[in-house]
MITIMAR-938786 format. One record per residue: residue in three letters; x, y, z of N, C-alpha, C in turn. Coordinates in Angstrom, 2 decimals, decimal comma. Example, Ala and Ser with C-alpha at 12.3 -4.5 7.8 and 13.67 -1.06 7.14 Angstrom:
REM residues 2
LOKE code    n_px    n_py    n_pz   ca_px   ca_py   ca_pz    c_px    c_py    c_pz
LOKE  ALA   13,19   -5,69    7,80   12,30   -4,50    7,80   13,20   -3,30    7,80
LOKE  SER   12,85   -2,25    7,08   13,67   -1,06    7,14   12,90    0,03    7,87
//
This chain:
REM residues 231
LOKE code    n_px    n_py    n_pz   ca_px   ca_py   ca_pz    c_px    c_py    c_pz
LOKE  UNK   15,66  -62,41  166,21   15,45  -62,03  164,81   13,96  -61,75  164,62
LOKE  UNK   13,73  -60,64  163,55   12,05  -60,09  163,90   11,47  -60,91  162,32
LOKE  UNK   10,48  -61,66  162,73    9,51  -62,52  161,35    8,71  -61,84  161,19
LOKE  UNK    8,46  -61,47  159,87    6,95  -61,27  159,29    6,00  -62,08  158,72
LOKE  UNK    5,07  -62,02  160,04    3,99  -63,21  159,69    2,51  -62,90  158,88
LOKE  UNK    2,55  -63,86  158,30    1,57  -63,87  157,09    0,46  -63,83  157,71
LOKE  UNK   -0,56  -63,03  157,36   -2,36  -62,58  158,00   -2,81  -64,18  157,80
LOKE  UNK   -3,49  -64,45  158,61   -4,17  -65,91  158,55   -5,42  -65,91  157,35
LOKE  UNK   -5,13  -67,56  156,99   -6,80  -67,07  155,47   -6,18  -66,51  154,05
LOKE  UNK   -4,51  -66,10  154,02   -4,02  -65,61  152,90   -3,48  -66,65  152,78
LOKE  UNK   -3,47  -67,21  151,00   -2,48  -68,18  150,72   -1,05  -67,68  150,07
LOKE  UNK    0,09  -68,00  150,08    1,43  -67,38  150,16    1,78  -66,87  148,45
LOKE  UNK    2,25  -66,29  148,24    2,21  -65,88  146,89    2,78  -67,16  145,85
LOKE  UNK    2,38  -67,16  144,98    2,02  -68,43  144,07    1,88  -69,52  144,57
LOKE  UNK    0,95  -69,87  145,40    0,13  -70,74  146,17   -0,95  -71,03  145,83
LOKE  UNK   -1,40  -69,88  145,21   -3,04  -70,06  145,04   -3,27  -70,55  143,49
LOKE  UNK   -2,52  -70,47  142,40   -2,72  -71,41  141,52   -1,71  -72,36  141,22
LOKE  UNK   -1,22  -72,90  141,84   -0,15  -73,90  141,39    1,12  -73,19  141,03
LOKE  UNK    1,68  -72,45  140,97    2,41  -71,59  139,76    3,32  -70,67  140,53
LOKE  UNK    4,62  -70,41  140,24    5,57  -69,38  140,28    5,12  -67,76  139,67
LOKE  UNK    5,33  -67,15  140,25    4,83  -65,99  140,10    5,54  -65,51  138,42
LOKE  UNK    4,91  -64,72  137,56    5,63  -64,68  136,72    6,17  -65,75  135,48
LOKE  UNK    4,99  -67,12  135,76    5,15  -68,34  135,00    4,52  -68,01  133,68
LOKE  UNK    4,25  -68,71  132,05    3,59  -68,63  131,53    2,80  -69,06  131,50
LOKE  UNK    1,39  -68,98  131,07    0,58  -69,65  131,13   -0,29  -69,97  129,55
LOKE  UNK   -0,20  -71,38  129,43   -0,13  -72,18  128,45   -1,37  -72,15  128,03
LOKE  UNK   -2,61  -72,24  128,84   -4,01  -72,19  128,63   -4,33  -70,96  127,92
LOKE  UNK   -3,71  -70,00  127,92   -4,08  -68,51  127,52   -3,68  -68,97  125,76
LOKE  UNK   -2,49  -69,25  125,78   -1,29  -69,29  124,72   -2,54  -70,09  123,09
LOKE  UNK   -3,12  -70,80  124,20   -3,69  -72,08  123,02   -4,88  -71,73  122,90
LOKE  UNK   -6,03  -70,84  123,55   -6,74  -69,90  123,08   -6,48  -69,03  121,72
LOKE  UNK   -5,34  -68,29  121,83   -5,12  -67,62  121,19   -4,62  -68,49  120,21
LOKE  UNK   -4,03  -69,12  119,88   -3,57  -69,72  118,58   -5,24  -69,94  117,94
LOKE  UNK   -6,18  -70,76  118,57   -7,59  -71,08  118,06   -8,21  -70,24  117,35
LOKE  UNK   -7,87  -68,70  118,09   -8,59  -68,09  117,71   -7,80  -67,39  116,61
LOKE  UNK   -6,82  -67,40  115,74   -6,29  -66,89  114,80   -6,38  -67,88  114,16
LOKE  UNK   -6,41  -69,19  113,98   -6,78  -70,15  113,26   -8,19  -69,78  112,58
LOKE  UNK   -9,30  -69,42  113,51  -10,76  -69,43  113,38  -10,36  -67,77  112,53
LOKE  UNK   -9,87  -66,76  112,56   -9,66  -65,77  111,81   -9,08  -65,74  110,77
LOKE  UNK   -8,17  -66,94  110,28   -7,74  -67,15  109,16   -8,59  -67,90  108,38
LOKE  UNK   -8,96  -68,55  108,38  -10,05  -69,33  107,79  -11,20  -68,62  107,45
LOKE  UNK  -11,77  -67,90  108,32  -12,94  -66,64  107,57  -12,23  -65,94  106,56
LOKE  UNK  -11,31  -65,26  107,11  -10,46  -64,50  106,02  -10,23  -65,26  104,61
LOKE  UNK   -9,96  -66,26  104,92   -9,80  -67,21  103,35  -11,35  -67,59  102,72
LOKE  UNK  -12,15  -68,22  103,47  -13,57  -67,86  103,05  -13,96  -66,92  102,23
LOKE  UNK  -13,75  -65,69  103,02  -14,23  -64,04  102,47  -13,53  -64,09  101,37
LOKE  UNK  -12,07  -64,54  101,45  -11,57  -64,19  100,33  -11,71  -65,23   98,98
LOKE  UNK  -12,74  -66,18   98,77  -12,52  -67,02   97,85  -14,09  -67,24   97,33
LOKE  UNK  -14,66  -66,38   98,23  -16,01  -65,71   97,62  -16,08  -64,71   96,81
LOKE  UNK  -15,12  -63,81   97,50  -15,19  -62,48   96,23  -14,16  -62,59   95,17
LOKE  UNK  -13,44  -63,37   95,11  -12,68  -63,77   93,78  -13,72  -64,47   92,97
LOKE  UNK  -14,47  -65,26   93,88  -15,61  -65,95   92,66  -16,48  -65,39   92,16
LOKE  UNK  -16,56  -63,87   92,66  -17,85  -63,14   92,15  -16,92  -62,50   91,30
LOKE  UNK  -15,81  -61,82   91,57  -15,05  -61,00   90,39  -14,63  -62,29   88,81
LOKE  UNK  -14,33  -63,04   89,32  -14,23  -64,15   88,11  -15,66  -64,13   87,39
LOKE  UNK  -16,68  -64,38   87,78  -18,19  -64,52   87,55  -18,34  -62,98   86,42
LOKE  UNK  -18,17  -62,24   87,46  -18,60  -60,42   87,01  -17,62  -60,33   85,24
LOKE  UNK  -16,74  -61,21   85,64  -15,06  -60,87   84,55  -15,73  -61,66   83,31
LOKE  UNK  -16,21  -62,97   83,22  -16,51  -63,90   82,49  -17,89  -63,43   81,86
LOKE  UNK  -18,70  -62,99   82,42  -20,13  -62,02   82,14  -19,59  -61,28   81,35
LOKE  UNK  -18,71  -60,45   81,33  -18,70  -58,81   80,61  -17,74  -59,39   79,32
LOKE  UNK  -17,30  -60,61   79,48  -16,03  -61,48   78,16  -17,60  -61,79   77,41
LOKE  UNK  -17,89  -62,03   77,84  -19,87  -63,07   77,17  -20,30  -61,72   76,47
LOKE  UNK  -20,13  -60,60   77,12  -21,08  -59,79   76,76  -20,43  -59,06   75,25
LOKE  UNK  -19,04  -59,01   75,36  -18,59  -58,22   74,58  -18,29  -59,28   73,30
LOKE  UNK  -18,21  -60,78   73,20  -18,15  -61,51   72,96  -19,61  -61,40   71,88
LOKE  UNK  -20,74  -61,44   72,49  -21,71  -61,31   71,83  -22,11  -59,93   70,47
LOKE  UNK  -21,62  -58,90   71,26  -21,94  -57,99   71,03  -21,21  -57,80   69,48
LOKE  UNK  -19,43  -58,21   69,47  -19,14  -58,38   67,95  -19,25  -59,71   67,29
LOKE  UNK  -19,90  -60,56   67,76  -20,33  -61,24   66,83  -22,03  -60,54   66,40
LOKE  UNK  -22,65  -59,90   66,71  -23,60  -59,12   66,62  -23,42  -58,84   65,25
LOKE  UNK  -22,54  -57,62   65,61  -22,20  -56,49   64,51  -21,48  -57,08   62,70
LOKE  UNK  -20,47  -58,35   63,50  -20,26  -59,04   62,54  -21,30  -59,72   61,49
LOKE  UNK  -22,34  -60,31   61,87  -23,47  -61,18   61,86  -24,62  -59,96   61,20
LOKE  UNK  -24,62  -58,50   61,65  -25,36  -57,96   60,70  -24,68  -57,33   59,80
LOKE  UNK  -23,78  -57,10   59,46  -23,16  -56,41   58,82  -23,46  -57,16   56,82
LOKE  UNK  -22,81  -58,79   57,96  -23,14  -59,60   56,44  -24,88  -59,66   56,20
LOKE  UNK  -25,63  -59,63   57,41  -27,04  -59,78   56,95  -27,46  -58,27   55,93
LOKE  UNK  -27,03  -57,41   56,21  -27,44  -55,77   56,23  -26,81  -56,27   54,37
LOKE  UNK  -26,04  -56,97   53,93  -25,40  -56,89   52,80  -25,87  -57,83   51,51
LOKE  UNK  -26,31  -59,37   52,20  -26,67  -60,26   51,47  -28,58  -59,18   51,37
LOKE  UNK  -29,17  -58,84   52,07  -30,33  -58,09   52,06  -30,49  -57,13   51,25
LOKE  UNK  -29,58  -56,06   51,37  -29,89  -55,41   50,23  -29,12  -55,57   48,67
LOKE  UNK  -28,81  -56,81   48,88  -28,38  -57,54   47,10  -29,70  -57,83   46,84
LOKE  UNK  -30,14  -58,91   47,78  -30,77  -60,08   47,42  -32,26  -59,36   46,90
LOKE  UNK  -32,53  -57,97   47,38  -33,92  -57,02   46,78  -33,76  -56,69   45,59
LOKE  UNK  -32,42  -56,41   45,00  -32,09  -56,34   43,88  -32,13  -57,29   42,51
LOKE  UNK  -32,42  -58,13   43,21  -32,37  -59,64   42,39  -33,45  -59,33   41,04
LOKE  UNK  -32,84  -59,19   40,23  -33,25  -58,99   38,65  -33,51  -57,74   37,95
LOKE  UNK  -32,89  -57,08   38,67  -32,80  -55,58   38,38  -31,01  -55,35   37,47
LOKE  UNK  -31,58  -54,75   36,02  -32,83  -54,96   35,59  -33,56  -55,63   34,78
LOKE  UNK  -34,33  -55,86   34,42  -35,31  -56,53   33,34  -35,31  -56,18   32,60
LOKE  UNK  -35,83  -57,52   31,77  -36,09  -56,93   30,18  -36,77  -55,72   29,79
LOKE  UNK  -38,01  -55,61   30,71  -38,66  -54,25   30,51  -38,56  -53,27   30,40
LOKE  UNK  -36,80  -53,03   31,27  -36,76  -51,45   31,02  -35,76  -51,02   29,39
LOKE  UNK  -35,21  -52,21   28,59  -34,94  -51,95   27,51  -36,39  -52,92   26,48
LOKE  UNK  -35,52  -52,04   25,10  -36,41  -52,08   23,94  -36,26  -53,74   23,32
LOKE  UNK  -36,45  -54,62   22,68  -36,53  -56,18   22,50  -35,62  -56,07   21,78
LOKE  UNK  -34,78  -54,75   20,57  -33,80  -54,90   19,75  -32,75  -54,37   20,54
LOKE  UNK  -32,50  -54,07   21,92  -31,58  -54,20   22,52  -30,88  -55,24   23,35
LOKE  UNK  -32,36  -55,97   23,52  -32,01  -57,40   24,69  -31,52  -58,42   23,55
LOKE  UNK  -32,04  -57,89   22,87  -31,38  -59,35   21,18  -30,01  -59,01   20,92
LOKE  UNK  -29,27  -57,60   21,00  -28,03  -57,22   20,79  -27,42  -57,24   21,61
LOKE  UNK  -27,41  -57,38   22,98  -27,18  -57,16   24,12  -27,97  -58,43   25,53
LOKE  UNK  -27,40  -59,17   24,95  -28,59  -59,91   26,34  -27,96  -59,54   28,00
LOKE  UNK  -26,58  -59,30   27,99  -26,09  -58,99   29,07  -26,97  -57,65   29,47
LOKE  UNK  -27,01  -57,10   29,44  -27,61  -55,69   30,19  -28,98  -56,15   31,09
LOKE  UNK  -29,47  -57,07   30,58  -30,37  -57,85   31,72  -30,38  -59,19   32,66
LOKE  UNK  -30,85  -58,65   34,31  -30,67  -59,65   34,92  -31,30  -60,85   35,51
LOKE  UNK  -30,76  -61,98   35,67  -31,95  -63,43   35,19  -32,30  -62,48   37,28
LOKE  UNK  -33,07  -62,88   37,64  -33,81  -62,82   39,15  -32,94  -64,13   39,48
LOKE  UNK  -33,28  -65,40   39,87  -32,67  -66,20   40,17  -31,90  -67,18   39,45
LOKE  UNK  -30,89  -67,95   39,36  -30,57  -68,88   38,92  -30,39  -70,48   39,86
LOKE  UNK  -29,78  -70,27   40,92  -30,26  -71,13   41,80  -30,65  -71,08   43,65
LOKE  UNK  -31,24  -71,42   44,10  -31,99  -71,34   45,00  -32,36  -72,44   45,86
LOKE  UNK  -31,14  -72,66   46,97  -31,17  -74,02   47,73  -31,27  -73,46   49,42
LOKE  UNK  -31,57  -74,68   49,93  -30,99  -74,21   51,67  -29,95  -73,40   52,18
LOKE  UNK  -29,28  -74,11   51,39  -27,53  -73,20   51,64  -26,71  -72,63   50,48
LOKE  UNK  -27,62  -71,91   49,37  -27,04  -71,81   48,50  -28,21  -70,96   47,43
LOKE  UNK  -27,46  -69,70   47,05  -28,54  -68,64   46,40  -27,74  -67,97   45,00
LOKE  UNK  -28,36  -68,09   44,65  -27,59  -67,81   43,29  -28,29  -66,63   42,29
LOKE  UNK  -27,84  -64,76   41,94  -29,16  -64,47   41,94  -28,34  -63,40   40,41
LOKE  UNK  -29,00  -62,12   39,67  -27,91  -61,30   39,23  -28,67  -59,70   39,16
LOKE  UNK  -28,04  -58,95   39,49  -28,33  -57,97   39,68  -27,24  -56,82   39,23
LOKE  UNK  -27,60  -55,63   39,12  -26,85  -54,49   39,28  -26,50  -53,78   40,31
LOKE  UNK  -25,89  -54,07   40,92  -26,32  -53,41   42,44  -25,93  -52,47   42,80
LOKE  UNK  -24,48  -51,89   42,15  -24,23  -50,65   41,80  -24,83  -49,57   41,27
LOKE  UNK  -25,69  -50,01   40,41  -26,66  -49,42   39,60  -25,42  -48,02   38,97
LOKE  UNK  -24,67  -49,23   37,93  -23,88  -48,64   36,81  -23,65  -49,11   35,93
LOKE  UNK  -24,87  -49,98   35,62  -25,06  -50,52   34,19  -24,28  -51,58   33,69
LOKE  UNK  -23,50  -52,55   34,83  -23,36  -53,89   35,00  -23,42  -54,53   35,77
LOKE  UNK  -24,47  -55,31   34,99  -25,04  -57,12   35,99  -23,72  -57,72   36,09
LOKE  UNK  -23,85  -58,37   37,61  -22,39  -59,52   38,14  -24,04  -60,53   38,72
LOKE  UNK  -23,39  -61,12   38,97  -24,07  -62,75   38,78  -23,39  -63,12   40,49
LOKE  UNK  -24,20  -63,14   41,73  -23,69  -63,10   42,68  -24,15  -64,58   43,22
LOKE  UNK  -23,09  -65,01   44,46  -24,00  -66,21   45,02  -23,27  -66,39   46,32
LOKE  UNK  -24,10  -66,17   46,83  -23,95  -66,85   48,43  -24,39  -68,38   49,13
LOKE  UNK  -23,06  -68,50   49,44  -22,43  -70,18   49,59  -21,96  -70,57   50,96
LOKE  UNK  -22,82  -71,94   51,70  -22,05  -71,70   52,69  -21,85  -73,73   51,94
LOKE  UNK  -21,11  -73,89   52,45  -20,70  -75,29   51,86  -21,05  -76,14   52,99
LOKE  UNK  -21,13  -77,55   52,56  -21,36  -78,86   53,56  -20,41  -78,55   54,46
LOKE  UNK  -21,16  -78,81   55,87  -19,89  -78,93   56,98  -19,27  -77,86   57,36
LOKE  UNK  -19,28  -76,62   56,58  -18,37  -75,31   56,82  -19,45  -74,31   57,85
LOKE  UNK  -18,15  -73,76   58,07  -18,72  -72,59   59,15  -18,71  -71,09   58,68
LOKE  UNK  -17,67  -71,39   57,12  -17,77  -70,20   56,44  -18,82  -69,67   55,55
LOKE  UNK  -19,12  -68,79   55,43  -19,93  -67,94   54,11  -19,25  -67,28   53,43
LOKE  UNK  -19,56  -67,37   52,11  -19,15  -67,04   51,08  -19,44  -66,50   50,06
LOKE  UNK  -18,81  -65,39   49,25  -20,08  -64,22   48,45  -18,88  -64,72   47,16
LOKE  UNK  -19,72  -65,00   45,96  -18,44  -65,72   44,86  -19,62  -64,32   44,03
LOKE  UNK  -18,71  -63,37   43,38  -19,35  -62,53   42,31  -18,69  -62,58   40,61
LOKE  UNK  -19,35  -62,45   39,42  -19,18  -62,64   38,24  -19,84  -61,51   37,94
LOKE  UNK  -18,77  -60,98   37,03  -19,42  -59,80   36,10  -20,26  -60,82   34,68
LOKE  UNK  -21,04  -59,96   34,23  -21,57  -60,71   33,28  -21,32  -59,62   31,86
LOKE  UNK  -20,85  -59,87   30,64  -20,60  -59,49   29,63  -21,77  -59,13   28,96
LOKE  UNK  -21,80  -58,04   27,90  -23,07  -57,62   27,39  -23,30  -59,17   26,05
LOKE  UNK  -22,79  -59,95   26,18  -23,17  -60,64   25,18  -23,88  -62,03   25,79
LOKE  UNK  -23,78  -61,65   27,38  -24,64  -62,96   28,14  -23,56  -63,75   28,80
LOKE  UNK  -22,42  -63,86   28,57  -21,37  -64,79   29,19  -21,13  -64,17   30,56
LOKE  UNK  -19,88  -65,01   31,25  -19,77  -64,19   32,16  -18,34  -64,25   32,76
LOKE  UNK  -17,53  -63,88   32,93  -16,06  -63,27   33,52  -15,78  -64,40   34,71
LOKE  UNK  -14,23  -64,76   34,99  -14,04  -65,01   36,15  -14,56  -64,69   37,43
LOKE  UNK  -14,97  -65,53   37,87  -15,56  -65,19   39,39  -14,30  -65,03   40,75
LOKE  UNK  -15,01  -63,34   41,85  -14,20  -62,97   42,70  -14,97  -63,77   43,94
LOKE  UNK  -14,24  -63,84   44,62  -14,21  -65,20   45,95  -14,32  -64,04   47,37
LOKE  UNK  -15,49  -63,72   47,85  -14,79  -63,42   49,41  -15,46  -63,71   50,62
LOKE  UNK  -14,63  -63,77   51,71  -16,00  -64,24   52,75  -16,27  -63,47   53,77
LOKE  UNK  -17,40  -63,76   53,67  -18,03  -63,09   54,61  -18,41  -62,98   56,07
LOKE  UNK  -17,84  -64,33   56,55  -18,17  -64,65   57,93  -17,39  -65,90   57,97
LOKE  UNK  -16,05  -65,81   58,94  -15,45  -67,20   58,83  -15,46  -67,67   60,53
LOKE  UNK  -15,60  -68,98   60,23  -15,48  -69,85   61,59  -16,58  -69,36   62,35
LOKE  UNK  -17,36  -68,81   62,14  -18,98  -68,87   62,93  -20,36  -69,01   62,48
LOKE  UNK  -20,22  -69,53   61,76  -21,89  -70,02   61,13  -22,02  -71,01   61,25
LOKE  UNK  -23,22  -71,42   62,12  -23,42  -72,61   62,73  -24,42  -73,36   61,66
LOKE  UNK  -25,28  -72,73   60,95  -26,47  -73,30   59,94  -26,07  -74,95   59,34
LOKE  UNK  -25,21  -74,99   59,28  -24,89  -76,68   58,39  -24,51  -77,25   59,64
LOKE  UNK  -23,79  -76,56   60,58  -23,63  -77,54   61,76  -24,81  -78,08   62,44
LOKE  UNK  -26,13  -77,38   62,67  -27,42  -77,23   63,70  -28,29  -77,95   62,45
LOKE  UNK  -28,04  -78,27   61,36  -29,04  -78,54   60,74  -30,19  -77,42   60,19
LOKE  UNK  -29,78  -76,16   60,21  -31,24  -74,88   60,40  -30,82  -74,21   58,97
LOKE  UNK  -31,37  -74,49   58,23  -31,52  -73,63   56,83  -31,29  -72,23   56,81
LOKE  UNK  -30,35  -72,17   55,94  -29,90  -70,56   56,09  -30,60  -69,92   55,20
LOKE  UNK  -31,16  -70,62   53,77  -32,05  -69,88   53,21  -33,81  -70,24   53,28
LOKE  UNK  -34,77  -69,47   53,39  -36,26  -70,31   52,87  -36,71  -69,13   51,50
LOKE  UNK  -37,81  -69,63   51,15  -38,04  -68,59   49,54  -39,96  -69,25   49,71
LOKE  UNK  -40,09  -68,11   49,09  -41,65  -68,06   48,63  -41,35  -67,62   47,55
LOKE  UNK  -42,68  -68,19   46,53  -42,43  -68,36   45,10  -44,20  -68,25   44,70
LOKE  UNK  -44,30  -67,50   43,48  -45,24  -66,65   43,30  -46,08  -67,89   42,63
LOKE  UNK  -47,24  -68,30   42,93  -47,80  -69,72   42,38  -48,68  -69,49   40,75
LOKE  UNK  -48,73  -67,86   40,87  -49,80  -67,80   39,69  -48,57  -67,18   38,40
LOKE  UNK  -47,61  -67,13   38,74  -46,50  -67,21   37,81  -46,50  -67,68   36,89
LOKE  UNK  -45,90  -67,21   35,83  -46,37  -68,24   34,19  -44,97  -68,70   34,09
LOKE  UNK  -43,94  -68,31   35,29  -41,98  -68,42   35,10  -41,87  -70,07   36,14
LOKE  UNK  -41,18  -70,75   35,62  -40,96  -71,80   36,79  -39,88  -71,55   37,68
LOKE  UNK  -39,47  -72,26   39,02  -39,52  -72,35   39,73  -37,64  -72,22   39,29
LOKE  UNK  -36,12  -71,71   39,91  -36,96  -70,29   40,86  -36,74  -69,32   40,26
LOKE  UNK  -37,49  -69,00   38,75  -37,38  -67,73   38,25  -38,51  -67,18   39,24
LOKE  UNK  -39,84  -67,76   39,36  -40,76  -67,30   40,31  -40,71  -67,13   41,79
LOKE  UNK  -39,63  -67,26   42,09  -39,26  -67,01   43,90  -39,61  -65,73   43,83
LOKE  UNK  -40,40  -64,73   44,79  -40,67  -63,74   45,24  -40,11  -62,94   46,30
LOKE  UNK  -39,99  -64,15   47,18  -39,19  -63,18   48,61  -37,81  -64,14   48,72
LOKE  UNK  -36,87  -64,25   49,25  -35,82  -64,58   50,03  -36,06  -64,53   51,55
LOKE  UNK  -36,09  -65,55   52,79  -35,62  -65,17   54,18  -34,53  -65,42   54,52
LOKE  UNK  -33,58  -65,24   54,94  -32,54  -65,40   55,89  -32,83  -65,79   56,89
LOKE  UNK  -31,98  -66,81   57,57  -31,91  -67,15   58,93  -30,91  -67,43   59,42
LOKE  UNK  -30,00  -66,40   59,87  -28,20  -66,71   60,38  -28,54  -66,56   61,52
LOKE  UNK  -27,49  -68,44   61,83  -27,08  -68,57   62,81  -25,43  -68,21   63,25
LOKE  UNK  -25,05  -67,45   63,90  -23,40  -67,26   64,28  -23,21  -67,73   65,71
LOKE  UNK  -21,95  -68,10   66,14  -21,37  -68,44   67,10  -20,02  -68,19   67,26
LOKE  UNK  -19,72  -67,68   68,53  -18,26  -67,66   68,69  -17,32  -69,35   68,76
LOKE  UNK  -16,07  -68,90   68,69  -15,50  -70,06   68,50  -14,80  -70,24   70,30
LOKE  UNK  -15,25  -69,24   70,96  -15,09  -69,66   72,51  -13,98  -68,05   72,78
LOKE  UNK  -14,18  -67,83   73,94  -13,42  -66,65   74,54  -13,11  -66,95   75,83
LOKE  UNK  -12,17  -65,63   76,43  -11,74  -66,25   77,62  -12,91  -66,54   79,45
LOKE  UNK  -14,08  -66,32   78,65  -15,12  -66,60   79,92  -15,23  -67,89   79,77
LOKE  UNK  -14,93  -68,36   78,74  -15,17  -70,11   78,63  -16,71  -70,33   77,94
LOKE  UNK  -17,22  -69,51   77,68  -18,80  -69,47   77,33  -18,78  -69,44   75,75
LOKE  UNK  -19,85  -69,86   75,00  -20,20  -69,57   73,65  -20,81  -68,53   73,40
LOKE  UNK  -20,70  -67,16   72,69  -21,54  -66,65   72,15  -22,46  -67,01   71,21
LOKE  UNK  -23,79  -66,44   71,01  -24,89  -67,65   69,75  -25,43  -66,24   69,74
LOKE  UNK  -25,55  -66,12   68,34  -26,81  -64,91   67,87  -27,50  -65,39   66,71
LOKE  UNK  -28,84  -65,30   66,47  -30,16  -65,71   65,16  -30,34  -64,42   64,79
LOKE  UNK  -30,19  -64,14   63,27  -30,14  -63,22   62,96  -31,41  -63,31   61,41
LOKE  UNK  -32,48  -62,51   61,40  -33,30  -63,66   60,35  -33,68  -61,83   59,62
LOKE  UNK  -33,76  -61,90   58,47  -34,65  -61,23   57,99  -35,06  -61,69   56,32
LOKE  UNK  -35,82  -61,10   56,11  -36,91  -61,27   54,32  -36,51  -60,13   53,67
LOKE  UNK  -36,41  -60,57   52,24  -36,20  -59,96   51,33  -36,79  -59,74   50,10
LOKE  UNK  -37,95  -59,49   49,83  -39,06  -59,57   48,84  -38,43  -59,02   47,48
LOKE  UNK  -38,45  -59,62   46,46  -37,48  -59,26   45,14  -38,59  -58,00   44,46
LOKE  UNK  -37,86  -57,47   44,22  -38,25  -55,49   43,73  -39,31  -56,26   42,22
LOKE  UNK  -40,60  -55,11   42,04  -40,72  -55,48   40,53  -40,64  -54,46   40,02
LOKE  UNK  -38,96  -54,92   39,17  -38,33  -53,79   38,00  -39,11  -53,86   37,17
//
């Protein structure tokens, strides 16, 4: 019978690592699991970074727009109590004759009647159609609202039911923060007391949101002066 003999120095086929030809090999197998482990985990990394920047980017632009109408809200009422509050005693006795203000005391308006931190009380024409309403802007203890309460005033000096409306609800922080919503300068060489002699009005609104979905507060200071006209 004819043998085929193996070259000397060769080891016999699966000899040389332990192993059946065609075996699996387990060392390879568990590499590879490691290394899709180590690729999943970056991948989740990567991915829980840029969700935090898109959450971040999302919550920014809620803040921003957030701000932006309480802005508009916040001047709208400033842009309004401002140009009343210039009006404040318009008009005066001066521009009628003394036997009209005696027949007529309504047709003229007092400048102030009262004049607190949180509380302005003034009468004007502001229509300028030849009736004084008796206006006052109110924000009450503890409230977050503002409030514009207006009275027509009768040519005989009395004055009509008062209309109620507001002007800014659930964001005025001024009674909450302690920060005066009104200050006044008052004319010292005045012969009128105090506050027929107030001269200017400032404003100082504070607004705040009541929270949005960034989780953040909006806050806007909104301040301006109002120097009373001499009718």
């Amino acid at each position: 019978m004819w043998v085929r003999k193996h070259p000397p120095g060769k080891a016999l086929p699966g000899k040389e690592t332990g192993s059946l030809p065609g075996a699996p090999n387990f060392s390879d197998a568990g590499g590879g699991l490691l290394e899709l482990v180590m690729v999943l985990s970056l991948f989740g990394t990567l991915a829980a970074l840029a969700l935090a920047l898109i959450l971040q980017s999302y919550k920014g632009a809620q803040l921003r727009l957030s701000t932006a109408a309480l802005f508009d809200s916040g001047t709208a009422a400033l842009n309004q109590m401002t140009r009343e509050l210039r009006m404040a005693g318009y008009p005066s006795a001066k521009l009628f004759t003394a036997s009209a203000v005696a027949g007529s005391p309504g047709l003229v308006a007092t400048p102030f009647v009262t004049v607190t931190a949180y509380d302005v009380v003034f009468q004007a024409d502001t229509h300028q159609d030849g009736t004084v309403e008796q206006i006052e802007y109110l924000l009450p203890s503890g409230s977050q609202n503002l409030y514009r309460n207006s009275t027509l005033k009768n040519l005989n000096g009395t004055l009509q039911p008062s209309t109620v409306t507001t002007l800014l609800l659930n964001n005025v922080q001024n009674q909450i923060s302690g920060t005066p919503l009104f200050a006044w300068s008052a004319n010292p060489s005045s012969p009128q007391s105090f506050p027929l002699n107030v001269q200017a009005i400032t404003i100082n609104l504070v607004v705040q949101s009541s929270g949005n979905e960034s989780g953040s507060l909006a806050s806007v200071t909104l301040t301006a002066t109002c120097p009373r006209m001499n009718f």
